[in-house]
One Martini backbone bead per residue (centre of mass of N, CA, C, O) as a GRO file, in nm:
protein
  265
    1UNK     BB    1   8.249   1.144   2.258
    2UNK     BB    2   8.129   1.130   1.971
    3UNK     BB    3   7.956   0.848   2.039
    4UNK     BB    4   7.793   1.014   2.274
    5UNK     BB    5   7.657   1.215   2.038
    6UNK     BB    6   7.511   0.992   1.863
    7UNK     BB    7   7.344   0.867   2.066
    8UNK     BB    8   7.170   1.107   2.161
    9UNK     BB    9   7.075   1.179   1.880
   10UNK     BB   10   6.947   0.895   1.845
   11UNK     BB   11   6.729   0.969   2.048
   12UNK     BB   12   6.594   1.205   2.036
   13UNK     BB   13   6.503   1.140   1.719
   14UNK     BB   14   6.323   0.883   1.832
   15UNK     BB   15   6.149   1.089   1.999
   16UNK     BB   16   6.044   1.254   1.768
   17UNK     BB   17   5.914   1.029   1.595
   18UNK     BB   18   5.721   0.952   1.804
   19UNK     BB   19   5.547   1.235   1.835
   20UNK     BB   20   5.449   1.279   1.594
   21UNK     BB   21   5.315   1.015   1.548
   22UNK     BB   22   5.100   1.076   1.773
   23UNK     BB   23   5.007   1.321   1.675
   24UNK     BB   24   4.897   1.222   1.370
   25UNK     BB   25   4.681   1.034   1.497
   26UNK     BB   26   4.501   1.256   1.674
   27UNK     BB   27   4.449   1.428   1.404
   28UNK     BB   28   4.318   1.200   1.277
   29UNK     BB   29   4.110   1.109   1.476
   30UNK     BB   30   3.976   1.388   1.501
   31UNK     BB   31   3.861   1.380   1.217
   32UNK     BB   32   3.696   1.134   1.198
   33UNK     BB   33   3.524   1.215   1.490
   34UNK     BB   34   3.389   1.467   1.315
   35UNK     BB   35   3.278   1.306   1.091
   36UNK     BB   36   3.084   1.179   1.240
   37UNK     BB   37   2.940   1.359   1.383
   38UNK     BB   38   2.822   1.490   1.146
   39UNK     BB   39   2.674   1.279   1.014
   40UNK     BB   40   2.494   1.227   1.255
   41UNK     BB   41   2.385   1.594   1.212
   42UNK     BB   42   2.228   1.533   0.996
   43UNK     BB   43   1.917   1.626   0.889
   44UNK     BB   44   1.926   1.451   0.596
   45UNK     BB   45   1.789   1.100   0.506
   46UNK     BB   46   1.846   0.862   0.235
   47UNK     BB   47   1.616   0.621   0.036
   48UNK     BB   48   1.574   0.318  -0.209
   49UNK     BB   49   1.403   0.040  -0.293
   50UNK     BB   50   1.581   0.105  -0.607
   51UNK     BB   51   1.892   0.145  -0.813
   52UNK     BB   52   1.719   0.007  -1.033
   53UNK     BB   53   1.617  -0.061  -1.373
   54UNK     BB   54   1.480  -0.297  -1.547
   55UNK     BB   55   1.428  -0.360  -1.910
   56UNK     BB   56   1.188  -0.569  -2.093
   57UNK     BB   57   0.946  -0.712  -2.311
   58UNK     BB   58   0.744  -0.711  -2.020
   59UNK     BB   59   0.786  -0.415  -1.962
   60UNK     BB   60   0.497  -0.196  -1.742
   61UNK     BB   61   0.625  -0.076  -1.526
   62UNK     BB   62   0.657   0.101  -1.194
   63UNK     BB   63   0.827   0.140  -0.876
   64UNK     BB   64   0.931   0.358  -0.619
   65UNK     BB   65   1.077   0.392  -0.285
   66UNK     BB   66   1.072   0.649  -0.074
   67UNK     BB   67   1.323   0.721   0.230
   68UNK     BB   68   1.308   0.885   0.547
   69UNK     BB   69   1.497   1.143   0.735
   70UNK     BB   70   1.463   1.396   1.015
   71UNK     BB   71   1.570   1.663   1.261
   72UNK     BB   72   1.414   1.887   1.130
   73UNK     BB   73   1.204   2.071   1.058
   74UNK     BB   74   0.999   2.043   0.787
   75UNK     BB   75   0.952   2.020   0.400
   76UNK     BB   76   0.911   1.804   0.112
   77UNK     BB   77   1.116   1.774  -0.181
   78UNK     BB   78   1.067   1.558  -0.476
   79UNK     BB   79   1.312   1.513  -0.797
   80UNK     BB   80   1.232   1.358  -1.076
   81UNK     BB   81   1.530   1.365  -1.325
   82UNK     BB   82   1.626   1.216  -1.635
   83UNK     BB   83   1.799   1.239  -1.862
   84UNK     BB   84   1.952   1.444  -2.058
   85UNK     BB   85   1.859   1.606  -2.380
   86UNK     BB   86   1.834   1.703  -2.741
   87UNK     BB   87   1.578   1.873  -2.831
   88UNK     BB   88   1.329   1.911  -3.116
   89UNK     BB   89   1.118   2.167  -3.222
   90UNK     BB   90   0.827   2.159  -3.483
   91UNK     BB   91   0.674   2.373  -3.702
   92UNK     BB   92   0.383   2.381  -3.892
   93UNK     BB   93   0.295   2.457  -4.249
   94UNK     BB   94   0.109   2.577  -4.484
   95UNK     BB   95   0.143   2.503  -4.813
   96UNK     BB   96   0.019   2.427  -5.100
   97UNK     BB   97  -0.130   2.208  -4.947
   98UNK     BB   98   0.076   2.168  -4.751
   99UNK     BB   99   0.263   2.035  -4.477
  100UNK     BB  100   0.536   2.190  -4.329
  101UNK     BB  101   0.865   2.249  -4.195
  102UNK     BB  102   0.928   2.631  -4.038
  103UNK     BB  103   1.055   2.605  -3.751
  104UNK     BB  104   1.305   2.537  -3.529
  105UNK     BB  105   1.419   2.425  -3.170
  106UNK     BB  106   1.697   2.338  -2.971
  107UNK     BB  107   1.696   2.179  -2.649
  108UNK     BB  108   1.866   2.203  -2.395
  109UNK     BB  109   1.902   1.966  -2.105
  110UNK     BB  110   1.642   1.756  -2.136
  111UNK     BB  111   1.467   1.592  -1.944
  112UNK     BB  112   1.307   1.248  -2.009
  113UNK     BB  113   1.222   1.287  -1.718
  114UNK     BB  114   0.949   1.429  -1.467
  115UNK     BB  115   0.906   1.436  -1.107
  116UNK     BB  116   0.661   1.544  -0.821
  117UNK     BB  117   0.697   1.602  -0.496
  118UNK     BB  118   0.509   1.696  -0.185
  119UNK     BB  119   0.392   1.792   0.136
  120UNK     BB  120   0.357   2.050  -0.034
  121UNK     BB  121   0.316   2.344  -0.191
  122UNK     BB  122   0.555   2.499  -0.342
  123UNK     BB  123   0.458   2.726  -0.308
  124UNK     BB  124   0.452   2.782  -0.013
  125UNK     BB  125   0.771   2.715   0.055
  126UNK     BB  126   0.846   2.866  -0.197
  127UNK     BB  127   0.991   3.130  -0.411
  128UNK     BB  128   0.993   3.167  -0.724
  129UNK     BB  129   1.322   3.190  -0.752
  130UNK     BB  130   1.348   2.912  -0.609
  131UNK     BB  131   1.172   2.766  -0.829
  132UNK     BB  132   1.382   2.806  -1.051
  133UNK     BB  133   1.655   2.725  -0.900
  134UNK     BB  134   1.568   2.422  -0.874
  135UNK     BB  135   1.332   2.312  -1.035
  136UNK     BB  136   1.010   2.333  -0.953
  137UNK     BB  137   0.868   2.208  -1.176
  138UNK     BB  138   0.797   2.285  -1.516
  139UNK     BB  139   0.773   2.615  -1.560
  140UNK     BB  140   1.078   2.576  -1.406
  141UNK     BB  141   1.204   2.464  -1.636
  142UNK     BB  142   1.555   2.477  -1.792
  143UNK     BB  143   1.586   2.599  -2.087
  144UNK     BB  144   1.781   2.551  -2.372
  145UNK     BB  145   1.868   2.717  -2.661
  146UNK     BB  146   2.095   2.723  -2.946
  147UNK     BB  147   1.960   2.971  -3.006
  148UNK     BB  148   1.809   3.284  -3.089
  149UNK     BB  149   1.504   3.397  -2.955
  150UNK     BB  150   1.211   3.482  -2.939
  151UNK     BB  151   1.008   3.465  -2.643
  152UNK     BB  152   0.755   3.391  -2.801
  153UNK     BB  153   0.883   3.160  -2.932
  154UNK     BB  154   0.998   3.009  -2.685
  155UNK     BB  155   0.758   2.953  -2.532
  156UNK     BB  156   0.570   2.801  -2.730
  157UNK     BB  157   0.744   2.572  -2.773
  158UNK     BB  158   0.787   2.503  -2.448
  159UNK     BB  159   0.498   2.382  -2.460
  160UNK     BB  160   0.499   2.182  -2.647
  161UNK     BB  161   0.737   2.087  -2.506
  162UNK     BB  162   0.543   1.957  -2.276
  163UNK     BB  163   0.312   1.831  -2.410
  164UNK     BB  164   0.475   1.577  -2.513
  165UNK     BB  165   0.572   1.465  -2.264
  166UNK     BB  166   0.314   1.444  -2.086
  167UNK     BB  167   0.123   1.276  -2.339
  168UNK     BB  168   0.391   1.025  -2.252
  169UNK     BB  169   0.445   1.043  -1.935
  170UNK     BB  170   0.761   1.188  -1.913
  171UNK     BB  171   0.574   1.435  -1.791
  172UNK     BB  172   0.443   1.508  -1.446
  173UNK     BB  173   0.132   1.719  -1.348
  174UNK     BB  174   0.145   1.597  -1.115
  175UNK     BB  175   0.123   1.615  -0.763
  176UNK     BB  176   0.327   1.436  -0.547
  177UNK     BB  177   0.276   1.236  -0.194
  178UNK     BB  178   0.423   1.324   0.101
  179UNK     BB  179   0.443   1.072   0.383
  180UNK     BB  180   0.440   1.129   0.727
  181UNK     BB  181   0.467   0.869   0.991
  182UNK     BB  182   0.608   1.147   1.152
  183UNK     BB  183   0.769   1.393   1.258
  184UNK     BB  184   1.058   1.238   1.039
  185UNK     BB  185   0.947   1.075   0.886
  186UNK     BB  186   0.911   0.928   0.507
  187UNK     BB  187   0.722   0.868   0.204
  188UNK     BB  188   0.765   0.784  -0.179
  189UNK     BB  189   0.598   0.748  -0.433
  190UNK     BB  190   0.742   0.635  -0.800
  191UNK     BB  191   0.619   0.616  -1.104
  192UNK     BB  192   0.677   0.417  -1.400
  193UNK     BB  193   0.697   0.366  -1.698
  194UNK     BB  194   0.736   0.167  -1.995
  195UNK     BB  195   0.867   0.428  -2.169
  196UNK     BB  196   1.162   0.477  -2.011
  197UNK     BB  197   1.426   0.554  -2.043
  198UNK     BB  198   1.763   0.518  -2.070
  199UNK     BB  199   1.967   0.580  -1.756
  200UNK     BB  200   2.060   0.854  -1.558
  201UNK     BB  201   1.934   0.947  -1.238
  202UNK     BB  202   1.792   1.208  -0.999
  203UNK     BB  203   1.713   1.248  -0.651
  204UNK     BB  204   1.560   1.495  -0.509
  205UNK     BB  205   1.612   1.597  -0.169
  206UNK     BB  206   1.415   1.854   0.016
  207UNK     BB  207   1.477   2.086   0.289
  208UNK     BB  208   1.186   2.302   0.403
  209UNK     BB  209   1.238   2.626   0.635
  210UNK     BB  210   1.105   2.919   0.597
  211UNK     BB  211   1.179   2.905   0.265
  212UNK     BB  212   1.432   2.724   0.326
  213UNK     BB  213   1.727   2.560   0.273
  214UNK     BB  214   1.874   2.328   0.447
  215UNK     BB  215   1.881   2.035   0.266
  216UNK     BB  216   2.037   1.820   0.008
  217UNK     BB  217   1.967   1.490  -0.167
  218UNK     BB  218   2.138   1.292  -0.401
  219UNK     BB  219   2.020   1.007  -0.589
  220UNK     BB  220   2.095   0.751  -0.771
  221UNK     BB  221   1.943   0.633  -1.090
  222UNK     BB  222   1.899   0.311  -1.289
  223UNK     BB  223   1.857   0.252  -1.651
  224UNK     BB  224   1.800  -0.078  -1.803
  225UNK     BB  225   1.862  -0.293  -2.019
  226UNK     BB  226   1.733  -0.678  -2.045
  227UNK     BB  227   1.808  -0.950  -2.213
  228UNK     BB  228   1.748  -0.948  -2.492
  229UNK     BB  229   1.752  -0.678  -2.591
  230UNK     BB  230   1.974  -0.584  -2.471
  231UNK     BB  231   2.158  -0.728  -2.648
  232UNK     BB  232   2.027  -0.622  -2.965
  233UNK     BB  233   2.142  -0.312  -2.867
  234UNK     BB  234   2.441  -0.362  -2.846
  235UNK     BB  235   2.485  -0.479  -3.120
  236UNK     BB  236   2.388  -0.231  -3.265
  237UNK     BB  237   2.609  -0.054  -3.155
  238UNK     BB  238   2.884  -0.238  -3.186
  239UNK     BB  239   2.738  -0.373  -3.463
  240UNK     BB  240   2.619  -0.177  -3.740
  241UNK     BB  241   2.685  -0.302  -3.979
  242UNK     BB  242   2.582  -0.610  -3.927
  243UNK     BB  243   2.282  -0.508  -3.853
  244UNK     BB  244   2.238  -0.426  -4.135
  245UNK     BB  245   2.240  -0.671  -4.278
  246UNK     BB  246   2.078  -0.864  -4.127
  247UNK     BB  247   1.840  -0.672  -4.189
  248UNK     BB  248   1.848  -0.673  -4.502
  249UNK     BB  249   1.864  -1.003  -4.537
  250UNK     BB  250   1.562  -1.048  -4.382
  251UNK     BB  251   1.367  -0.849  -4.562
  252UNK     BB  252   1.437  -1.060  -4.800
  253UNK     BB  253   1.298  -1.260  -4.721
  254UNK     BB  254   1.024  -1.205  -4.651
  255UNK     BB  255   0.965  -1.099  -4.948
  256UNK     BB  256   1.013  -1.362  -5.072
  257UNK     BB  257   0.785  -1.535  -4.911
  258UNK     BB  258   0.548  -1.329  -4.975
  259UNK     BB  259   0.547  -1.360  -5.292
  260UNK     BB  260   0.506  -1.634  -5.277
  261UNK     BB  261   0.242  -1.677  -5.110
  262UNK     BB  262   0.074  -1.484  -5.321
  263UNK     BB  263   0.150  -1.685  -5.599
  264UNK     BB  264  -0.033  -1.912  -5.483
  265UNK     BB  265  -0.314  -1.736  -5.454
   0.00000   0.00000   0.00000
């Protein structure tokens, strides 16, 4: 009688555990075919024609080809920029006929390369301070200082640094234009300058319909140097001992050289 109830039980127990297991599949199931299905009903798809960037000796600029697809009406807002990093902006000033540096400000989190395109101006899309928190446009880059300064100061500092990214080309104040190629199709171009620092980069892409953000995708883009320089960046970062001294070894042979060359004439 006993034996007759532990095979009962165990067999109980095996089709308990075989519906379970059948269960977890189904749940299982379930979810992964709810995650397809939602990919299917994303809004908005991107992708980029180069998610790399490579940097060399030769290298004179480029382009890289955004496209996507939207599967409901709105227009587009394209934001290129990174990497973030803390510059230092200083105001000098005439003192005993001298030209000297008399107040610094440093700026946190500033992108070293800033590009926008838009189907559509901006203002248009979004109201300020949607245009702020999103920071689209230049105007509305937030910039964080380091210490406390007066508005007025921030200001005047801030328009400087944006003058100065500006006329090196890392911050673009042309709006670049998204074309769409059907109702739904679109695609922009956005031109890299050749002296674009390396680091990594992040493309956001909005969807605004009726001035409200529907989808926002980012993708991200790597720029990086190749070849020779490469190489010597490498060296000089993890060998800086040894590239000063080959630095310094270097420069006293060609004074060297050119001292001879000199004495000859």
């Amino acid at each position: 009688m006993f034996a007759v109830m532990i095979i009962i039980n165990l067999r109980w127990l095996k089709r308990f555990w075989l519906t379970g297991l059948v269960g977890m599949f189904c749940v299982c199931l379930m979810s992964v075919d709810s995650k397809f299905v939602f990919a299917l009903n994303e809004p908005l798809h991107i992708d980029i024609s180069s998610k790399q960037i490579e940097i060399d000796s030769t290298f004179s600029g480029t382009s890289i080809l955004l496209f996507g697809a939207k599967d409901r009406p709105g227009d587009i807002i394209v934001i290129f920029r990174g990497p973030n990093k803390e510059m230092i902006m200083r105001r000098k000033e005439r003192k005993f006929g001298i030209w000297v540096n008399h107040e610094a400000i440093n700026f946190k989190n500033v992108p070293q390369f800033y590009a926008l395109a838009a189907s559509k101006k901006p203002e248009l899309l979004l109201e300020n301070k949607e245009l702020l928190k999103y920071e689209v446009g230049l105007n509305n880059l937030a910039f964080d200082a380091a210490r406390e300064i007066k508005d007025k100061n921030f200001k005047e500092f801030k328009t400087a640094l944006l003058r100065v990214q500006t006329a090196q080309d890392l911050f673009s104040s042309n709006l670049g234009q998204v074309n769409f190629i059907d109702d739904n199709l679109f695609r922009v171009t956005i031109d890299i300058p050749n002296n674009i620092p390396t680091g990594n980069y992040l493309i956001d892409t909005l969807l605004i319909s009726n001035g409200e953000l529907i989808s926002k995708k980012i993708t991200p883009l790597e720029v990086k140097k190749s070849g020779f320089s490469d190489q010597i960046w490498n060296f000089a970062n993890f060998n800086s001992e040894i590239y000063a001294f080959i630095a310094l070894f270097l420069s006293l042979i060609v004074g060297w050289l050119g001292s001879l060359a000199f004495r000859k004439l």
